[in-house]
FIDREN-820120 format. One record per residue (C-alpha): residue in one letter; x, y, z. Coordinates in nm, 4 decimals, m for minus. Layout:
<sites>
site residuo = A, px = X, py = Y, pz = Z
...
</sites>
This chain:
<sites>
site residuo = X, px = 0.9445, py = m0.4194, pz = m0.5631
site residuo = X, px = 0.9044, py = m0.7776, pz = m0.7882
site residuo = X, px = 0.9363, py = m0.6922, pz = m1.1463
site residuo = X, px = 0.6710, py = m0.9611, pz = m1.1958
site residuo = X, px = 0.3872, py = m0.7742, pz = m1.0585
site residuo = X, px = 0.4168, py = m0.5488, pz = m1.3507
site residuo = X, px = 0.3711, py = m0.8104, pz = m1.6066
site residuo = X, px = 0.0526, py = m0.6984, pz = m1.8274
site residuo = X, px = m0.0425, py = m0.4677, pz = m1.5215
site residuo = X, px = m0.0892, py = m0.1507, pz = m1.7785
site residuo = X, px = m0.3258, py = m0.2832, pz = m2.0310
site residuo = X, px = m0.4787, py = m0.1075, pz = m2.2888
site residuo = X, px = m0.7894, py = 0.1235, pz = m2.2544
site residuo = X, px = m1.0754, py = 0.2363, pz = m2.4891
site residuo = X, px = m1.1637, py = 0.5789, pz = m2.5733
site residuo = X, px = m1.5311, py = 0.6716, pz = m2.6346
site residuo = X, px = m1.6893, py = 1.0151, pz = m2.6799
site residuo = X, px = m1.9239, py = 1.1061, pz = m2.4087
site residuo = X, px = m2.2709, py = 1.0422, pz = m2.4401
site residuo = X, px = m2.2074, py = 0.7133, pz = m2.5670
site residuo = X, px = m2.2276, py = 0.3688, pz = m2.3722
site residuo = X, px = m2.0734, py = 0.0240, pz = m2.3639
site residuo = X, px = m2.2544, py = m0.2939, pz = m2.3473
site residuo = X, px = m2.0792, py = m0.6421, pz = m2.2926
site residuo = X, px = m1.7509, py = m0.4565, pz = m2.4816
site residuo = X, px = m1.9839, py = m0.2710, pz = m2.7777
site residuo = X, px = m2.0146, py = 0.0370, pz = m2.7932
site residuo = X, px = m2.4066, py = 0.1579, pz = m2.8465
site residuo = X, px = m2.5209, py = 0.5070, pz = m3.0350
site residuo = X, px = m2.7735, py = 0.6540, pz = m2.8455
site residuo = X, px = m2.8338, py = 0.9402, pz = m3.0833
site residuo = X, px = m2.4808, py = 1.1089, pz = m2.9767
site residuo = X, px = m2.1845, py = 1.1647, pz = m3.1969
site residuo = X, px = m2.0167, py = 0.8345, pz = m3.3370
site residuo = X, px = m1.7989, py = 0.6616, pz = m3.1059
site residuo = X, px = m1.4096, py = 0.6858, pz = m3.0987
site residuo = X, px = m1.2329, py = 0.3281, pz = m3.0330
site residuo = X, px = m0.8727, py = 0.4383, pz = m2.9376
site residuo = X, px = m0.6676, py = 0.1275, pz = m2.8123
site residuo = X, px = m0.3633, py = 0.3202, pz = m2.6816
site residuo = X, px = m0.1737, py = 0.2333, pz = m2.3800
site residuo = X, px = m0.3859, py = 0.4081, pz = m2.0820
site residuo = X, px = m0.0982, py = 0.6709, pz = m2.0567
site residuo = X, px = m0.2976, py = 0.8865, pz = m2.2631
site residuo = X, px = m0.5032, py = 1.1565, pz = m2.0732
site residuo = X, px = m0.5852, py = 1.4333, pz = m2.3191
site residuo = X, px = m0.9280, py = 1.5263, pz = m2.1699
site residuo = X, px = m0.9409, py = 1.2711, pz = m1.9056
site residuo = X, px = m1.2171, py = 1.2438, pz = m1.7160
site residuo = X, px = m1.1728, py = 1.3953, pz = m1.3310
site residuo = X, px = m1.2471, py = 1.0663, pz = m1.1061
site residuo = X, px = m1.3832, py = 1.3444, pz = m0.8230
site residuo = X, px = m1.6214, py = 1.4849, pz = m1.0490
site residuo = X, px = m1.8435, py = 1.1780, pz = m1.1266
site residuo = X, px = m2.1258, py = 1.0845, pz = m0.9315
site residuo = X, px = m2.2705, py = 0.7643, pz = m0.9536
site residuo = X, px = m2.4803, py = 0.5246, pz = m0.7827
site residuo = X, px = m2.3305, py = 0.2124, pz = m0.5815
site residuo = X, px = m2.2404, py = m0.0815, pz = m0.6821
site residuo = X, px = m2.2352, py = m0.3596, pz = m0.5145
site residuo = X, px = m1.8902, py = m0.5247, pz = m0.5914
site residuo = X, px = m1.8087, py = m0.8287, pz = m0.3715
site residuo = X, px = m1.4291, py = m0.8993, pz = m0.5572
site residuo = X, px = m1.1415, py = m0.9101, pz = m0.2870
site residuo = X, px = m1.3828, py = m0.9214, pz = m0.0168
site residuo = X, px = m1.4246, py = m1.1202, pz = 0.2921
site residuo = X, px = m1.6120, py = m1.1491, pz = 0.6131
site residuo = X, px = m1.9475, py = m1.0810, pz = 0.5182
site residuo = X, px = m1.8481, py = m0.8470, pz = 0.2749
site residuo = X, px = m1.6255, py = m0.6097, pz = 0.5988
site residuo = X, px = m1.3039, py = m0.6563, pz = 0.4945
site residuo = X, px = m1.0661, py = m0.6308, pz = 0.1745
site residuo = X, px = m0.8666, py = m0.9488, pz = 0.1313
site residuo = X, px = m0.6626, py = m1.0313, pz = m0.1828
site residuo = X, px = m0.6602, py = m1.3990, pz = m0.2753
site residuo = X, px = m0.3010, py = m1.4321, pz = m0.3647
site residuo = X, px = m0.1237, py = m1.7835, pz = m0.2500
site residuo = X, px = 0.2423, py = m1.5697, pz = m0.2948
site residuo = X, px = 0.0845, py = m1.2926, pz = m0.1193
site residuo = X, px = m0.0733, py = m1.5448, pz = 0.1796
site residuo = X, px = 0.2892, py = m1.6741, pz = 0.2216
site residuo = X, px = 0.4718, py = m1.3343, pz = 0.2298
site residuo = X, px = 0.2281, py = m1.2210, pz = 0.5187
site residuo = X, px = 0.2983, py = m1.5269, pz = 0.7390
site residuo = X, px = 0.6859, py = m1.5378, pz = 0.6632
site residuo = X, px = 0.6245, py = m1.1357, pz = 0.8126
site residuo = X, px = 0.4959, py = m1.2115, pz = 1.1078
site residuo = X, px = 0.6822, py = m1.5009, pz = 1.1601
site residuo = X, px = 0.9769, py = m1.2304, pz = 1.1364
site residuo = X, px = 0.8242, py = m1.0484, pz = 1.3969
site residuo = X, px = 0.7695, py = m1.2233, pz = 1.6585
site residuo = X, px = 1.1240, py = m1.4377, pz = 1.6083
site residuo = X, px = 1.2567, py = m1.1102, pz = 1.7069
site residuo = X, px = 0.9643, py = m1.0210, pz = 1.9683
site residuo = X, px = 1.1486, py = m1.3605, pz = 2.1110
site residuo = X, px = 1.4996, py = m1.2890, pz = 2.0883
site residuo = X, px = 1.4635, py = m0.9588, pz = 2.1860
site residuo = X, px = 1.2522, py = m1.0094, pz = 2.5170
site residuo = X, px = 1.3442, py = m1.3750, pz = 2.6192
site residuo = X, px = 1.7362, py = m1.3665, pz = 2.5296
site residuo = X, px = 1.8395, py = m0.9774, pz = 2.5867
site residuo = X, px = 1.5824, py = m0.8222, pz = 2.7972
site residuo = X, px = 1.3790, py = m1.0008, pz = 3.0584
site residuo = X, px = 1.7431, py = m1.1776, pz = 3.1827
site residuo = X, px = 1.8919, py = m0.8492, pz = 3.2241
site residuo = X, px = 2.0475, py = m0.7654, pz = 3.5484
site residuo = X, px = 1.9808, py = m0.3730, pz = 3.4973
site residuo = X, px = 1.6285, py = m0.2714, pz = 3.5947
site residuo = X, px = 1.6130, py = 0.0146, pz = 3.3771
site residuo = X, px = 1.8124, py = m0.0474, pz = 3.0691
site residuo = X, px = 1.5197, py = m0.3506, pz = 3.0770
site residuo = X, px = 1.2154, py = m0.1748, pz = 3.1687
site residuo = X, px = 1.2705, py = 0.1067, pz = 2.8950
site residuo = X, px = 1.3861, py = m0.0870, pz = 2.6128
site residuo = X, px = 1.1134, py = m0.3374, pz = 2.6405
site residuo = X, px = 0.8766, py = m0.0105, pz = 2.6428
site residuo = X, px = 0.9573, py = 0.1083, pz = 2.3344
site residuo = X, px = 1.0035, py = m0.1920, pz = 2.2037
site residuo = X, px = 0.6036, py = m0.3029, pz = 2.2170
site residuo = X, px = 0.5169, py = m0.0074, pz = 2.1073
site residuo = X, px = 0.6790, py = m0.0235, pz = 1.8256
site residuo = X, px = 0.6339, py = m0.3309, pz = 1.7650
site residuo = X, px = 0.2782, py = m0.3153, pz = 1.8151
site residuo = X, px = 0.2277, py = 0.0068, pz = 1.5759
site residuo = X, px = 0.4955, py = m0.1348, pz = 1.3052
site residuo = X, px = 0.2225, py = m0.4699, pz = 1.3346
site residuo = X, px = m0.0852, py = m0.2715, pz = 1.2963
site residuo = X, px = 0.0235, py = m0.0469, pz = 1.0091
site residuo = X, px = 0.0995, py = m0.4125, pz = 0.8393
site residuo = X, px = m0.2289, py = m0.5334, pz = 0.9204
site residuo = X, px = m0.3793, py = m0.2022, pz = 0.7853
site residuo = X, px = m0.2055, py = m0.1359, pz = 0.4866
site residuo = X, px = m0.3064, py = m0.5304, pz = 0.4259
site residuo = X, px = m0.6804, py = m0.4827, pz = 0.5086
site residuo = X, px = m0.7726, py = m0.2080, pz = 0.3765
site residuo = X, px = m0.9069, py = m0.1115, pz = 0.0543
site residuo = X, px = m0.6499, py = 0.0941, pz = m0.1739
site residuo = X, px = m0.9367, py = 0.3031, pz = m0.3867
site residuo = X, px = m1.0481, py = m0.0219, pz = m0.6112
site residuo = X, px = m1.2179, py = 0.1012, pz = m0.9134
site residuo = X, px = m1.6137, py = m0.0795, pz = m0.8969
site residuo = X, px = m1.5932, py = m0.3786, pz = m1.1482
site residuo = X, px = m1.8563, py = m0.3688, pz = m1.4038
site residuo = X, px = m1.9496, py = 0.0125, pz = m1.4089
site residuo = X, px = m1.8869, py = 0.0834, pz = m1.7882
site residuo = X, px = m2.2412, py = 0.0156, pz = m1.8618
site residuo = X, px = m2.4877, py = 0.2337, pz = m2.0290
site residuo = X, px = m2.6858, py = 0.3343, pz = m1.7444
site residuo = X, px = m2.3831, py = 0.4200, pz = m1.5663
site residuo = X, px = m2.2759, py = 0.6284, pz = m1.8852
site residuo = X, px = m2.5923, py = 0.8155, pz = m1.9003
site residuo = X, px = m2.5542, py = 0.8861, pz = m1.5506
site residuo = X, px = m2.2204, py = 1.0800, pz = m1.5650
site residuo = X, px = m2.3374, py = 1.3830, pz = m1.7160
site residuo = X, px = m2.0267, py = 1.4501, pz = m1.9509
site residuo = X, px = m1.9709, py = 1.7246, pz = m2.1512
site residuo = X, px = m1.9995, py = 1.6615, pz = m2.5766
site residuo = X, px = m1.6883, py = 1.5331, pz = m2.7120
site residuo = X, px = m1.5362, py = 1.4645, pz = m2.3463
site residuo = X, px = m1.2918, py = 1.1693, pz = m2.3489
site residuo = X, px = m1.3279, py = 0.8872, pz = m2.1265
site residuo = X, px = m1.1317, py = 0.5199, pz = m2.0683
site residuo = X, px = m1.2522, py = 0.1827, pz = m2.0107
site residuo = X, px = m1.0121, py = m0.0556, pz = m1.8727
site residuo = X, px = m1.0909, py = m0.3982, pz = m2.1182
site residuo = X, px = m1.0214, py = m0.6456, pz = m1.7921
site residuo = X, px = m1.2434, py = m0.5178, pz = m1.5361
site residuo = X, px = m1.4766, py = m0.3178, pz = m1.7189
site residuo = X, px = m1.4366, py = m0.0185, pz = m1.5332
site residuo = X, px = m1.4481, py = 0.3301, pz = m1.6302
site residuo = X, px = m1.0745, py = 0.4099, pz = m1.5178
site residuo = X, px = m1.0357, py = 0.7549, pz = m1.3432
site residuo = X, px = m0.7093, py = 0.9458, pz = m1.4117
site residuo = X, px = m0.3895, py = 0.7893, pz = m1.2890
site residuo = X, px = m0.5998, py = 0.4643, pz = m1.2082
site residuo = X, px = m0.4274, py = 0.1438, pz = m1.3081
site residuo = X, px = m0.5187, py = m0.1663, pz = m1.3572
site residuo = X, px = m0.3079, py = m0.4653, pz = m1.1280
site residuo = X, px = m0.2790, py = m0.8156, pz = m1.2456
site residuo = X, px = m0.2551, py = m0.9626, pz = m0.8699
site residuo = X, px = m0.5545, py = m0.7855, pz = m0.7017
site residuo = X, px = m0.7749, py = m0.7869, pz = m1.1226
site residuo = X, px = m0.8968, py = m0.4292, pz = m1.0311
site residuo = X, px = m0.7670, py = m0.0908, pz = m1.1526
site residuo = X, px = m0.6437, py = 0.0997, pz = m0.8470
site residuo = X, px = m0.6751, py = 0.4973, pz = m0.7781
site residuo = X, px = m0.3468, py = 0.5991, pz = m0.7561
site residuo = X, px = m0.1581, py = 0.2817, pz = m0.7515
site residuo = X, px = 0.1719, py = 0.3385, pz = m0.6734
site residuo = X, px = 0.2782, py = m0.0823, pz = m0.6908
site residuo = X, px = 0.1436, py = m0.4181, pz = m0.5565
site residuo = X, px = 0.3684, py = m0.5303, pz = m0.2408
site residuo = X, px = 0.3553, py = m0.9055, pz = m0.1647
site residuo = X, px = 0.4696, py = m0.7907, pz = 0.2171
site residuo = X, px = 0.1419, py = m0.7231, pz = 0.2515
site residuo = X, px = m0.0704, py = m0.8735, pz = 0.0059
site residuo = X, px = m0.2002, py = m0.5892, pz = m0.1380
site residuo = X, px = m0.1370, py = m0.2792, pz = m0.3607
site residuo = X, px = m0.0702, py = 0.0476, pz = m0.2325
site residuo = X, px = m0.2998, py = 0.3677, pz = m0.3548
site residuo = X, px = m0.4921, py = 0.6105, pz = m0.2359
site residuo = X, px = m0.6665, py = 0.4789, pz = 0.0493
site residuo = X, px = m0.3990, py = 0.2730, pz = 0.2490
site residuo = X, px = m0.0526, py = 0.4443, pz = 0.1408
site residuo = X, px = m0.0459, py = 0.6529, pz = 0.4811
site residuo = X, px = m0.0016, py = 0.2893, pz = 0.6234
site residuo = X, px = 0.2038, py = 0.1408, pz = 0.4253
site residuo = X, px = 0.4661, py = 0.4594, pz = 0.4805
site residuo = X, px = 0.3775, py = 0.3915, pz = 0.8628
site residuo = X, px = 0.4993, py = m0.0022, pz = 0.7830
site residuo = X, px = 0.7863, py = 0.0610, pz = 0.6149
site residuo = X, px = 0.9165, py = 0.3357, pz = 0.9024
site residuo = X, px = 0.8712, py = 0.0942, pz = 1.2431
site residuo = X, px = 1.0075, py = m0.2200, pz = 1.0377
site residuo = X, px = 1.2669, py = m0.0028, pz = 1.0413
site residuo = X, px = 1.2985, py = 0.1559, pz = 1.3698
site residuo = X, px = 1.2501, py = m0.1813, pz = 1.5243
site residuo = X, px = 1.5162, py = m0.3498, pz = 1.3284
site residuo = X, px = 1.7548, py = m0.0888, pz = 1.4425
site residuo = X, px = 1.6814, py = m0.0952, pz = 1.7782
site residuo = X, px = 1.6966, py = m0.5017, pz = 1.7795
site residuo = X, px = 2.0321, py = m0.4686, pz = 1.5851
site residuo = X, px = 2.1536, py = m0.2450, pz = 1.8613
site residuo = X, px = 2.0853, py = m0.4726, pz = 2.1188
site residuo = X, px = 2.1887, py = m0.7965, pz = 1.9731
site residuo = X, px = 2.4802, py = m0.6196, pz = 1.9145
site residuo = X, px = 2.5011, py = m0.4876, pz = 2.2718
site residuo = X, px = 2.3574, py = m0.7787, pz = 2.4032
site residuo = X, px = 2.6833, py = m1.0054, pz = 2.2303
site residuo = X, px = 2.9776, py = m0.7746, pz = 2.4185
site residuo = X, px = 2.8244, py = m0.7752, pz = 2.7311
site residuo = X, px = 2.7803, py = m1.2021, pz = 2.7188
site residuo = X, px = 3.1520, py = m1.1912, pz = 2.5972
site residuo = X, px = 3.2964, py = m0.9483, pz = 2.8446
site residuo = X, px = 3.1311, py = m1.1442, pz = 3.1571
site residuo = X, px = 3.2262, py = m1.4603, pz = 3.0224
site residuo = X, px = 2.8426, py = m1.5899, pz = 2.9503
site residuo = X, px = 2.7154, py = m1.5324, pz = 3.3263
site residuo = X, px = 2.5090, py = m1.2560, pz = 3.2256
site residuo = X, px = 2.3258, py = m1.4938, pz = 2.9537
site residuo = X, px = 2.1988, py = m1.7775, pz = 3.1548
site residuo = X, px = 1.8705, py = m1.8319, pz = 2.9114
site residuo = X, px = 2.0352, py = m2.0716, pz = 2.6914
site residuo = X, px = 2.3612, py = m2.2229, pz = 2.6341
site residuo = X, px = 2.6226, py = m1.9906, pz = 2.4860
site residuo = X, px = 2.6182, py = m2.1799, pz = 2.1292
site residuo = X, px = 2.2137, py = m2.1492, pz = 2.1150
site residuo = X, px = 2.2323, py = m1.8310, pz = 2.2140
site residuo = X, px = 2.5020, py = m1.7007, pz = 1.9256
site residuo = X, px = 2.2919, py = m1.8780, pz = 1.6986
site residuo = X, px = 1.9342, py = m1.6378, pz = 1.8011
site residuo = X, px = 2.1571, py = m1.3015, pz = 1.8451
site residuo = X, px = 2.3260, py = m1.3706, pz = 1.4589
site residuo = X, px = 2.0533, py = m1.4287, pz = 1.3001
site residuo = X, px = 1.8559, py = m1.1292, pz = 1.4891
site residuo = X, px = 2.1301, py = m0.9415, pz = 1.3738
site residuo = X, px = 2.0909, py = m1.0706, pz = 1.0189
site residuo = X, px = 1.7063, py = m1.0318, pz = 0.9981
site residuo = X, px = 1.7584, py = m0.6592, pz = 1.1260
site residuo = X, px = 2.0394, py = m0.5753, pz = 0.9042
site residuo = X, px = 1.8859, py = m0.6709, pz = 0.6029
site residuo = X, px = 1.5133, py = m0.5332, pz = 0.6632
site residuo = X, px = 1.6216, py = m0.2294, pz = 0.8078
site residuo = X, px = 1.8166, py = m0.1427, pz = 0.5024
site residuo = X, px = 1.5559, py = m0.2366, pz = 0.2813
site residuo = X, px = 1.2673, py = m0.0793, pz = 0.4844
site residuo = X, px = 1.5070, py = 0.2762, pz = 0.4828
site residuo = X, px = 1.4726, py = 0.2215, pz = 0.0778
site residuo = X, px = 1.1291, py = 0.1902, pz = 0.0160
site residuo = X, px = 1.0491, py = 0.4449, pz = 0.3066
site residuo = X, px = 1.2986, py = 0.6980, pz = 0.0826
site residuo = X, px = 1.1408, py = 0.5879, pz = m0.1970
site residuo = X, px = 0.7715, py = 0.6114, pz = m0.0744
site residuo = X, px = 0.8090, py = 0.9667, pz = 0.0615
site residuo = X, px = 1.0325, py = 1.1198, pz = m0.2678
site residuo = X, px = 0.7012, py = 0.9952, pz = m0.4724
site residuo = X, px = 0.4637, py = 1.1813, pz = m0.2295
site residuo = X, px = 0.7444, py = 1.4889, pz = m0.2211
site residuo = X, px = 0.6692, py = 1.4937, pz = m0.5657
site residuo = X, px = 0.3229, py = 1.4176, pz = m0.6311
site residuo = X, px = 0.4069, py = 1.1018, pz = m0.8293
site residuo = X, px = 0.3092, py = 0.7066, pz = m0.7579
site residuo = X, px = 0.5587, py = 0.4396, pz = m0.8007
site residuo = X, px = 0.4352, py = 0.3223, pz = m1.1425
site residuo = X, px = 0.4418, py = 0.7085, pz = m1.2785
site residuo = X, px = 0.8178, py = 0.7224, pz = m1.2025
site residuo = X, px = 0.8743, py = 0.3999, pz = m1.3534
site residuo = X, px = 0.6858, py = 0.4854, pz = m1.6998
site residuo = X, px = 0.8554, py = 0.8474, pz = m1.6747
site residuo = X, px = 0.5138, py = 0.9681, pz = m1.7579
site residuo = X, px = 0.4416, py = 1.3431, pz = m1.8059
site residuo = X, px = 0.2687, py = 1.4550, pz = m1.5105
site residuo = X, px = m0.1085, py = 1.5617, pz = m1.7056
site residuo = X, px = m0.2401, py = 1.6465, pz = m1.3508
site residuo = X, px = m0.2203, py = 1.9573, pz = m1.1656
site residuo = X, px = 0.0788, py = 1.9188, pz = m0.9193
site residuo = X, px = 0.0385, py = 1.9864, pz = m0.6191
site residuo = X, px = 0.2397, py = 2.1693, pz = m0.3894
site residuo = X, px = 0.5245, py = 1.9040, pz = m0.1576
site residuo = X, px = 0.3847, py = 2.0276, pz = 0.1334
site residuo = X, px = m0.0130, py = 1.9560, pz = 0.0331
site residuo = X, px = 0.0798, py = 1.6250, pz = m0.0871
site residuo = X, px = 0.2397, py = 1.5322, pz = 0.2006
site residuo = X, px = m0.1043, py = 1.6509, pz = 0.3684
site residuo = X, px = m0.2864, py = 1.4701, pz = 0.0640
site residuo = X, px = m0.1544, py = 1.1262, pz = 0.2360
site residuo = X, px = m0.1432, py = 1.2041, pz = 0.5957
site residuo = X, px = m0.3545, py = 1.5156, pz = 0.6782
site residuo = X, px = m0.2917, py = 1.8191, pz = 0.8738
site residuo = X, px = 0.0330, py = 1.7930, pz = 1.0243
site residuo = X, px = 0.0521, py = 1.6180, pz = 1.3792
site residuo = X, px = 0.1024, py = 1.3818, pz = 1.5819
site residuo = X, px = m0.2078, py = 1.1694, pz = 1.3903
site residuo = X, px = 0.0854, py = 1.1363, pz = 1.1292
site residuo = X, px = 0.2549, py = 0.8820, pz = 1.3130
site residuo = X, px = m0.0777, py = 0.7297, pz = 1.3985
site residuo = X, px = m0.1959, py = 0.4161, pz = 1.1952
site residuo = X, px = m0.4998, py = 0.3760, pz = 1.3862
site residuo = X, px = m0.6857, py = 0.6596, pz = 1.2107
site residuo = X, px = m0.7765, py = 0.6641, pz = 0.8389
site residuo = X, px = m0.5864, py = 0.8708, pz = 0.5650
site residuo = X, px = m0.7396, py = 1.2157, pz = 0.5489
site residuo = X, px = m0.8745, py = 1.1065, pz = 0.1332
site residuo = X, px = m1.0432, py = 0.8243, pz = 0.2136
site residuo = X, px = m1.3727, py = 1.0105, pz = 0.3219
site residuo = X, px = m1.3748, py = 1.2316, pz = m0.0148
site residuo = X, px = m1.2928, py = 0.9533, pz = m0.1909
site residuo = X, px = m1.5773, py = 0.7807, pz = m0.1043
site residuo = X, px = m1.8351, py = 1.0204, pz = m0.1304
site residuo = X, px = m1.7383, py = 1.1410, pz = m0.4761
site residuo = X, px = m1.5878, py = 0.8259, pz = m0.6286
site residuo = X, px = m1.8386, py = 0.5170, pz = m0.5072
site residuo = X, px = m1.5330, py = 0.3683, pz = m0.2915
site residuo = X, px = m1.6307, py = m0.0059, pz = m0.3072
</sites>
């Protein structure tokens, strides 16, 4: 995770009593008690408003969208060039692997199963990328601190609310606001360049899925560059008639680099993803230490929080996370 992406990303909230409203930044009286301007860091939650108990109109909120409106796309040049260099990652080893050290192989099935699970891996690790890139992580609605919205909300007198000051958003609790994406995030656990997008509520299921066949592919590919390299050796090159023997040391070592290096770092964040869900805590909570001010739940029903009832749908990142449906019907999901 790049430190940068954390510059300014927790920015200060306001604190207003409830009842009152907020216009262009000012606060207005409408006959309730006066308001309570409280520019603390956002850490803050004594009496925090419940994002899953308000219930407000849509809004129609066009940021980080694309394609008529369909899809979520962050506009991010760094994040634009991380994607491509990924799937440029890919397929060099969708190349290596099929071209150099399976389709040649003189051993029917050693070829016909390892190139099995090999697209399907590869094909699942691809879509959980495209996913986790695509899909919208529980944006807060720009613009909804307004006084309609506030008189809408039905709070309880002397109920304590936050309003992030850069997108004008009443922030639910353990919402935070990213620099890169310019939205406060439900549950944002950290913004990954890999994918151009942060990770929260609504796409971490996928980005778990990611990290876990990025890393079961680059094993397997290590194993059979690796394999792949003694058996060229031990017959003296005949068995590699693809390319010469120089060109082909050059593909296998750097196969073996790519998958050395990604696999280990794919094994980290997948350690570190699921000890945060284990736990009930997102990436930026552990990094701020904060208090937990939320009711915990249980390791086993936050593992189901992410990925729903346990089976095989787990593994799956073709269906949605099992919060995304609640989240939307009691939060205004943009």
């Amino acid at each position: 995770m790049d430190p940068e992406y954390y510059n300014e990303m927790f920015t200060p909230t306001k604190r207003l009593s409830a009842g009152m409203s907020i216009t262009n930044g000012h606060y207005l009286d409408h006959s309730q008690p006066n308001v309570e301007i409280d520019d603390e860091e956002d850490d803050d939650y004594d009496d925090y408003v419940d994002y899953q108990s308000l219930h407000l109109r849509k809004i129609k909120d066009n940021h980080n969208k694309c394609c008529n409106n369909a899809v979520w796309c962050v506009r991010d040049i760094c994040g634009f060039f991380c994607v491509l260099l990924t799937w440029f990652l890919i397929l060099y080893a969708e190349f290596v692997v099929m071209r150099i050290i399976l389709l040649p192989s003189s051993y029917p099935l050693y070829r016909n199963i390892n190139a099995f699970i090999w697209q399907i891996m590869t094909l699942l690790a691809f879509t959980s990328h495209l996913r986790t890139m695509l899909t919208d992580p529980g944006a807060v609605p720009r613009g909804n601190a307004t006084k309609q919205m506030i008189q809408q909300m039905g709070f309880r007198e002397g109920q304590v609310i936050y309003k992030c000051q850069k997108c004008c958003s009443i922030k639910p609790e353990r919402a935070h606001h990213c620099s890169v994406c310019q939205r406060c995030i439900r549950k944002m656990d950290h913004h990954c360049p890999w994918v151009n997008n942060c990770v929260g509520e609504n796409n971490q299921k996928f980005f778990v899925l990611f990290t876990f066949y990025i890393a079961m592919i680059s094993i397997h590919a290590l194993v059979l560059a690796i394999n792949h390299f003694i058996i060229c050796i031990q017959h003296d090159w005949k068995e590699c008639p693809t390319y010469t023997p120089p060109a082909t040391v050059v593909f296998l070592i750097f196969l073996m680099f790519e998958a050395l290096l990604f696999a280990i770092f794919t094994m980290i964040m997948l350690c570190t993803q699921l000890n945060a869900i284990w736990n009930d805590e997102t990436g930026i909570e552990q990094l701020k230490k904060e208090q937990a001010r939320w009711a915990r739940k249980s390791k086993w029903k936050s593992l189901q929080a992410v990925f729903g009832r346990f089976s095989i749908g787990w593994l799956n990142p073709f269906t949605k996370p099992p919060l995304t449906a609640k989240a939307e019907a009691s939060y205004m999901s943009v």
